[in-house]
N, C-alpha and C positions, 0 to 999 in steps of 0.2 A: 635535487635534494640529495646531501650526501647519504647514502644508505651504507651500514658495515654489511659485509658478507663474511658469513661464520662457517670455521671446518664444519661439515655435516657429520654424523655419525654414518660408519661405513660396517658396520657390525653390531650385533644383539652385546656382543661382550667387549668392543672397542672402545677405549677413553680417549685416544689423541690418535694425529697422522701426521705425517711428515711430506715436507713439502718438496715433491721432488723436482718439479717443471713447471713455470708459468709459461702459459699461451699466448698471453697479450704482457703488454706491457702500459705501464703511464702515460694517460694522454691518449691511448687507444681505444676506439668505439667497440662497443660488445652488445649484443644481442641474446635477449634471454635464450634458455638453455641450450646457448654457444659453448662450447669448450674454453675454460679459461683458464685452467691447471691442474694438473698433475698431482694427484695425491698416493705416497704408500703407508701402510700400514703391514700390521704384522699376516695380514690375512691377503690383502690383495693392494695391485695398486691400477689405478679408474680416474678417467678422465672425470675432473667436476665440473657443469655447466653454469653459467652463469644463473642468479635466481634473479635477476631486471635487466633491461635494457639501458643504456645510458653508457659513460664515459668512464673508466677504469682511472681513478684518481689516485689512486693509494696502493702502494702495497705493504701491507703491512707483516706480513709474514716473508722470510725470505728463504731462497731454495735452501733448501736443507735443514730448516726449523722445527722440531714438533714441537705439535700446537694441540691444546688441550681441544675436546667435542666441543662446539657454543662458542670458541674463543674467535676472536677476527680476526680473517688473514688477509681481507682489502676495504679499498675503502669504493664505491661505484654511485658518480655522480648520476645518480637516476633522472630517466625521462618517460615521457609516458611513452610508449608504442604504437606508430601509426603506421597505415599500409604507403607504401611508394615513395619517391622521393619529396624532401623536404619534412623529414619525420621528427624534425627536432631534436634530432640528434646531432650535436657537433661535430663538425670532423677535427679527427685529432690532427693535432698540431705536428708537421713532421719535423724531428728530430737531425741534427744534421749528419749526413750519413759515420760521422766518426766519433759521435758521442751517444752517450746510453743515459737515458732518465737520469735527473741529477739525485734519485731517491735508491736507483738502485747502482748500487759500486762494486764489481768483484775487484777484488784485491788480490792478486799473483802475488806466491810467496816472492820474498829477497832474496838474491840472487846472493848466495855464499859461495866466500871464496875457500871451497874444503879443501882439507890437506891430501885428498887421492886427487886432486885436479880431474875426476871423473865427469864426465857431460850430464851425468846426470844430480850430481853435488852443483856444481855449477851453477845446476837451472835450479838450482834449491827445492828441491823434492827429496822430503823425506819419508821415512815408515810413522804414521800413527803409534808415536810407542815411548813411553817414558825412557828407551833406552837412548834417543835421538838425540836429548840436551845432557848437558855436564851437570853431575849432584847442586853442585851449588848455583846454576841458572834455574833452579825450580824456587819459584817464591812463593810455593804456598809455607806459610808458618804457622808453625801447633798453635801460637797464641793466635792466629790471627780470624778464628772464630767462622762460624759456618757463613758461606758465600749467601749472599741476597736471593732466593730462588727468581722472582720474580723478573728480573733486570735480567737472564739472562735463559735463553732456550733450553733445553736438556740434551741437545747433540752440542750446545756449543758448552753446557758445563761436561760432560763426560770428554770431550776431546781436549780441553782444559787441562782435566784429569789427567788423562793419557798422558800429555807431553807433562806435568808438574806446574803447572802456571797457575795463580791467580788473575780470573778471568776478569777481575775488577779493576788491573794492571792495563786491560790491555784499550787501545783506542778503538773505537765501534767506527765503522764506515757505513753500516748499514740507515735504514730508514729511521729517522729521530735517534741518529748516535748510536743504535742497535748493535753487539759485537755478533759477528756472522761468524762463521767454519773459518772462511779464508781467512779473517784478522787474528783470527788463531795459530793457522799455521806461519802466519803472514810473520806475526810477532815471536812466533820460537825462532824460526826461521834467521830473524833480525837478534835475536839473544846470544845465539848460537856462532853468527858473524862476529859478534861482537866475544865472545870466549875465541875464536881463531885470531882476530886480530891483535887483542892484546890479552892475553892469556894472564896475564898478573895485575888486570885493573878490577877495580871495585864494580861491580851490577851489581843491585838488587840490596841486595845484606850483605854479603861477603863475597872476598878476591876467591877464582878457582884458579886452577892450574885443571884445564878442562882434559878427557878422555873423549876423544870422539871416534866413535866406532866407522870403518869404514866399509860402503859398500862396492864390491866388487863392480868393476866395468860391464860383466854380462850380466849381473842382474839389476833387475828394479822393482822395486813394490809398487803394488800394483793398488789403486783405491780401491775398495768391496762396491759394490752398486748400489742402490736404496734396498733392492729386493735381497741382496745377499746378505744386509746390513741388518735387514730384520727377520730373517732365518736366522741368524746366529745370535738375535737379543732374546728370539723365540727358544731356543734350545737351551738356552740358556739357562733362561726363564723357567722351562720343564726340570730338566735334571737338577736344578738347584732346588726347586720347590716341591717338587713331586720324590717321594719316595718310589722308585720304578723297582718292581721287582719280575724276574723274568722264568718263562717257562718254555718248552718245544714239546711235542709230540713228532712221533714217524706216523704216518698212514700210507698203508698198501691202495693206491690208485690205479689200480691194474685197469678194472673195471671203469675207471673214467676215460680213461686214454682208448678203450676199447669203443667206449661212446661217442667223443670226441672224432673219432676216425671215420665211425662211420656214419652221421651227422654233418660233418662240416662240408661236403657237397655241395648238398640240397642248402643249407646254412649258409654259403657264400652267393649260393643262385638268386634264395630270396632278399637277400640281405646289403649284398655287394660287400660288405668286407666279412674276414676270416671269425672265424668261429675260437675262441682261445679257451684255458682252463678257467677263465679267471671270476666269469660269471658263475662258473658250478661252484666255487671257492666263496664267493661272494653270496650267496643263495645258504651254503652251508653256515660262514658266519652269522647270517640273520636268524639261522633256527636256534644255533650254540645263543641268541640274544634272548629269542623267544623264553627257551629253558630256565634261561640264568637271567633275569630280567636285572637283579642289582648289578649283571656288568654294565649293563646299560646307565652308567650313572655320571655324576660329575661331583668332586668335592665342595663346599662353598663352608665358608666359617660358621654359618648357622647352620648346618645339619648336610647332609649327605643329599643329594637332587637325582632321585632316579625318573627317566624317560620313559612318556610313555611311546613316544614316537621311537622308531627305527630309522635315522636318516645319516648314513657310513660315509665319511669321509675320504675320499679316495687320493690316494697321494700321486701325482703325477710329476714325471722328471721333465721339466723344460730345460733349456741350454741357459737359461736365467739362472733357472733352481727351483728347487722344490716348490710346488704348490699343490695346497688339497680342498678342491672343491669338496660340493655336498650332493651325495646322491641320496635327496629326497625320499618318503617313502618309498622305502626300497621294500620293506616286507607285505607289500601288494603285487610286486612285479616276477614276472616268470624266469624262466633263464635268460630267452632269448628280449625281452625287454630289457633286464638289467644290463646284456652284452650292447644294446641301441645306448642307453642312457650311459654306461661309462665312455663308451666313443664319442659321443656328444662333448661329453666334460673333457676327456682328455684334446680332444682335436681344437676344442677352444680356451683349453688352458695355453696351449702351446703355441696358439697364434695370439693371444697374451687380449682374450675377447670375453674374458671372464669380466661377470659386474658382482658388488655386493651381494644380491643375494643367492649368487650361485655358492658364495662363503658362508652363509650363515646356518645355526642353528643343527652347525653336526654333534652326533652324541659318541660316534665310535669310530674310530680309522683303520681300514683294510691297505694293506700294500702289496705290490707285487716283485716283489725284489730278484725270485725267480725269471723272470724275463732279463735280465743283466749275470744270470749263469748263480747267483747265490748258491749256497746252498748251508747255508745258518747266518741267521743277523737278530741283530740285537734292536729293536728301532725305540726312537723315542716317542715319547707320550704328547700330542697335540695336544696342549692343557687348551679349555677346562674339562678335555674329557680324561676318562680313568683307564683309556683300556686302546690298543694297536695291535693287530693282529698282521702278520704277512706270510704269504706263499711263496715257497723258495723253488729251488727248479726241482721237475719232474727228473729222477734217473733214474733208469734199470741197474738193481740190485740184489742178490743172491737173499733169499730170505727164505726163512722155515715157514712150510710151508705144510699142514701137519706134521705126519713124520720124514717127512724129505726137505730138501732146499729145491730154491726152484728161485728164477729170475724175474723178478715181478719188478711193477714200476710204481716206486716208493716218491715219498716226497716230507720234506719238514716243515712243519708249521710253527714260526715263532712267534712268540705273544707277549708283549710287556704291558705289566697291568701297575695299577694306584695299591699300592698294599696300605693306603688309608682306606680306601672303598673294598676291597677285596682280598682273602685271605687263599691261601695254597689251595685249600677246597675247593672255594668257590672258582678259584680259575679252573681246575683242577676237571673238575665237572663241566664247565665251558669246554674246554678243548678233549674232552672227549664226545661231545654233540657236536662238535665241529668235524671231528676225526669218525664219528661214524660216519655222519652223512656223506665225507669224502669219501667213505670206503661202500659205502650203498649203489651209488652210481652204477648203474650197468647198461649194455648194451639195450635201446628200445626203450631207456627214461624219457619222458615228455622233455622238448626243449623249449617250446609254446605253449 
């Protein structure tokens, strides 16, 4: 029986994901909760398993699609599931080794012939970027009224965008006629031949006399990855929506680093790895939340959503990019627990072993910018929460110290908060709960 299989929701605040990798292909046998693709979103990206058993008939979603939560992205001839051979299940049909499911097409841009004769003109790769086609090879026209949402995915109307095209122009290769990414580039690609070859014939609406920008021989653009793709729809997303306003404090950490020192011994013996500042730093935001509990909040158009839970979002640098798990109640945990629990996150963020709910349901984001040598940043706001705080590096610095100077080990705390949720005060008083208890720290504070 044909069954759809629908995106799953992969987040408390996720509406759609994008499809970055199928596992199987048409005509292929699958097995309930087998691996059968690839999904990113703005938050993580997680293998999705199959939800029956039976034959992979369809696919209706294609790499690089987003696809609304509940919407189908295959279609899986179901069977029941039985133990051992002879389970009722078909084998698929094998394909011959030089062709690919007649349902799924990538389409390699056209090979233009550019006027730098560079290898990489050639092979017809261009920048994502309206500056790629000539004015008049863009056929979108003012009269020509808003694009059909439905008929076409939202990476393939935004890329559209990009180069200047009416995506209603272009022929679909995909599943049932479907226009994919590639028939996208596929067809500027082919516009843009056609402006080099005869630069005073008629496309579209009108003759151009084209400008085409050339790209040097040592460079190439380079595609963004799914993950990088949705960092930067994310940022986006924040600084355009979110009014961010920013603050820093100094605090004298003399006193930490005095703990730190002599602490991390015994803290590596029982522990196996190093003891950092970063859990005291972390410990101390959750009391600055305790205090101030409206930082603890999230904007939403019906009213202001303040948390009663404390669960900090920690940002970690992988060689992908940014991701910020969830360290869960965090304001039950000691020092030396929250130092377990961020290594946990971090060490499986970066071996890229993060699931859904290690994303979900954070209310505040701590960072460590300090370990990469900082020492002031500005960071941005992980909508839907209101508030980022981060620890820049520890330095010895000449500071007054009653009536003397004296060289103490200072450090900066930056903080960018929602100045819808939160005013100069209220940060104001946050970051001095924060900046005491960094400066409380002394030699012989509990670390368990």
């Amino acid at each position: 029986m044909p069954t759809p299989v629908l995106m799953p929701q992969l987040g408390e605040a996720v509406a759609e994901g994008t499809v970055d990798r199928w596992l199987k292909r048409p005509g292929e046998a699958v097995k309930r909760f087998e691996p059968l693709l690839e999904v990113m979103t703005d938050k993580v990206n997680t293998e999705i398993p199959s939800p029956f058993t039976g034959v992979l008939k369809e696919i209706v979603a294609a790499e690089g699609d987003t696809v609304k939560v509940g919407s189908p992205i295959a279609i899986i001839e179901e069977h029941m599931e039985a133990e051992g051979p002879g389970n009722g299940i078909p084998a698929a049909t094998p394909a011959p080794a030089s062709a690919e499911p007649a349902d799924i097409v990538h389409t390699a841009p056209a090979p233009v012939a550019a006027q730098s004769g560079s290898p990489l003109e050639q092979a017809g790769l261009f920048p994502s970027s309206p500056a790629v086609l000539p004015p008049a090879a863009r056929h979108v026209s003012e009269n020509a009224g808003p694009v059909p949402g439905p008929a076409f995915s939202p990476a393939v109307r935004r890329l559209a965008a990009e180069y200047g095209i009416d995506p209603r122009q272009i022929p679909g290769t995909g599943t049932g006629g479907r226009v994919t990414r590639d028939d996208v580039v596929a067809y500027a690609n082919r516009l843009r031949a056609t402006a080099v070859a005869a630069p005073n014939a008629v496309t579209g609406v009108a003759a151009f006399a084209p400008h085409v920008p050339q790209i040097p021989d040592n460079e190439q653009p380079v595609p963004p990855t799914a993950l990088r793709r949705a960092i930067a729809a994310r940022m986006v997303e924040s600084t355009r929506s979110i009014p961010h306003a920013w603050m820093m404090v100094e605090a004298d950490v003399t006193g930490l680093v005095r703990l730190r020192q002599g602490a991390k011994a015994e803290f590596a013996r029982r522990e196996g790895f190093d003891l950092t500042y970063f859990p005291f730093f972390v410990k101390a935001v959750v009391e600055g939340l305790r205090e101030q509990p409206t930082i603890n909040a999230s904007w939403r158009d019906e009213g202001i959503l303040y948390h009663r839970r404390i669960n900090l979002g920690v940002a970690v640098a992988a060689e992908e990019g940014l991701v910020v798990p969830v360290l869960h109640a965090v304001d039950g945990m000691s020092v030396a627990g929250i130092a377990r629990a961020v290594r946990s996150l971090s060490t499986r963020a970066r071996a890229g072993d993060l699931g859904p709910a290690d994303m979900r349901d954070g209310t505040f984001t701590v960072n460590n910018t300090g370990a990469l040598g900082s020492i002031v940043s500005m960071p941005i706001i992980n909508p839907p929460q209101s508030g980022i705080i981060t620890l820049e590096t520890i330095l010895p610095r000449p500071a007054v110290v009653g009536e003397g100077i004296a060289i103490r080990q200072m450090v900066n705390l930056s903080f960018s908060f929602d100045h819808r949720v939160a005013d100069g005060l209220t940060a104001g008083r946050f970051m001095q709960t924060v900046k005491r208890v960094m400066e409380g720290y002394a030699p012989g504070a509990p670390v368990y």
